[in-house]
C-alpha positions, 0 to 999 in steps of 0.5 A, spaced: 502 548 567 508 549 562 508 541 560 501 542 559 500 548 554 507 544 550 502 537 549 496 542 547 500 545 541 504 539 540 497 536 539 495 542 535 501 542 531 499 534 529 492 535 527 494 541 522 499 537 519 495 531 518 490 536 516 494 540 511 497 532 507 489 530 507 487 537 504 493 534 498 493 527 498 485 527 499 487 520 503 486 519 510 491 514 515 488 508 516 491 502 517 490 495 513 486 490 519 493 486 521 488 478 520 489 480 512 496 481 511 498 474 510 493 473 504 495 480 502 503 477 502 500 469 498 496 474 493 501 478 491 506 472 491 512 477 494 518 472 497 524 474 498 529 478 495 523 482 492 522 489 493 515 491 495 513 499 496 506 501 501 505 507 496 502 510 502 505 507 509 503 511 515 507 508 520 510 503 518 506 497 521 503 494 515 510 495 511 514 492 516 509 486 517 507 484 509 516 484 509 516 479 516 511 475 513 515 473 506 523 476 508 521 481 501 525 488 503 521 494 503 520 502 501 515 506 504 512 513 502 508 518 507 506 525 506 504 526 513 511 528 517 510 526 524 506 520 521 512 518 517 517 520 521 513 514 526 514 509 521 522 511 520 522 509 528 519 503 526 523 501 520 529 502 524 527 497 531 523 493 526 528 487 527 535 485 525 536 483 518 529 486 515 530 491 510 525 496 510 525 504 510 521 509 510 520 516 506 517 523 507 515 523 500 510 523 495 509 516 492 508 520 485 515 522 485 518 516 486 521 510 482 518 504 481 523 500 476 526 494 481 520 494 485 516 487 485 509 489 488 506 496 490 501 495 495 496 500 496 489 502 501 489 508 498 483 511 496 478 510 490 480 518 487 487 517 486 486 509 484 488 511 476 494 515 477 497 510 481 495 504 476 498 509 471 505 509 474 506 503 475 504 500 469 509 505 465 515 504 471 514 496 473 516 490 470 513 485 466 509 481 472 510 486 477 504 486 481 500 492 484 495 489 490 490 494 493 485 493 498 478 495 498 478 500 493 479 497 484 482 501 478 476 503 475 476 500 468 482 496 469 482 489 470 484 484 475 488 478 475 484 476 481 479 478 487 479 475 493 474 477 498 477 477 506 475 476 513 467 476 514 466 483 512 468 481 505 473 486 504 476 486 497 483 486 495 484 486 488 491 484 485 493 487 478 499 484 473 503 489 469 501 491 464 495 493 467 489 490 461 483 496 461 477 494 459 477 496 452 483 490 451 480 485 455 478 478 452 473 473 455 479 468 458 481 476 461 474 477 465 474 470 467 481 471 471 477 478 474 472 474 477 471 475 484 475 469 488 473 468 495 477 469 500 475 463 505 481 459 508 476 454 506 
């Protein structure tokens, strides 16, 4: 009985906390589809010895995949704790040699000076602020990639449209071009691109 009574507090104490870090992030854990990642790693063009951040990780899977796929090292940032805290166990048993971590920290508040490429599947609210960082704290030709949901008013340097859902993954250049500064030859590279293995 006691056993029981500790799994439903347990339970409880998991839906507050996930419930508390939607109420302040406004951005739910769900997972990127794992038939996407490796056009998710081509696009972005990270390899090895990059850096790539997950600007919100959840547990860790897609992370620690995006960096098996291309030998990059990974940063990830989680809000949620015993999310997060999966997502630290996963780092850690995720295999000899594979540089990646996992943080309980708010993306906004992290560094992103040496970072490569910021790959998000966030939501369409918080999209501007993450594209504003990036584009004051990323180097020249550092990527952000995010999957299904666009910068509004920014332009992308490509999009592809994956799986038979046409799921969009839009891929940005630092600097980030706005609308306002794109030119005809700009709003060509943001053309939509298909996906396809074709």
């Amino acid at each position: 009985m006691i056993a029981v009574i500790s799994l439903i507090v347990l339970a409880f104490l998991l839906l507050l906390s996930s419930l508390v870090t939607l109420g302040l992030t406004r951005v739910p854990v769900v997972r990127t589809p794992v038939v996407h990642l490796t056009k998710i790693v081509s696009a972005s063009g990270a390899g090895k010895g990059q850096l790539i951040v997950d600007a919100g990780c959840a547990d860790g899977r897609t992370l620690v995949m995006l960096c098996k796929l291309c030998g990059a090292s990974g940063r990830g940032y989680e809000m949620n704790a015993p999310v997060a805290l999966a997502g630290k166990l996963r780092a850690l048993f995720s295999g000899r040699g594979l540089k990646v971590k996992v943080y309980l920290r708010d993306f906004f508040r992290c560094d992103l000076d040496d970072v490569d490429v910021v790959y998000c599947f966030l939501m369409p609210g918080v999209m501007e602020r993450v594209a504003d960082k990036c584009t004051q704290e990323m180097h020249k030709g550092a990527c952000l990639v995010s999957f299904m949901w666009e910068v509004p008013g920014c332009i992308p340097e490509k999009t592809l449209l994956l799986g038979a859902r046409a799921d969009p993954l839009y891929v940005y250049r630092m600097p980030v071009k706005s609308a306002k500064q794109a030119d005809p030859v700009d709003q060509k590279l943001g053309e939509k691109l298909d996906g396809s293995d074709s």
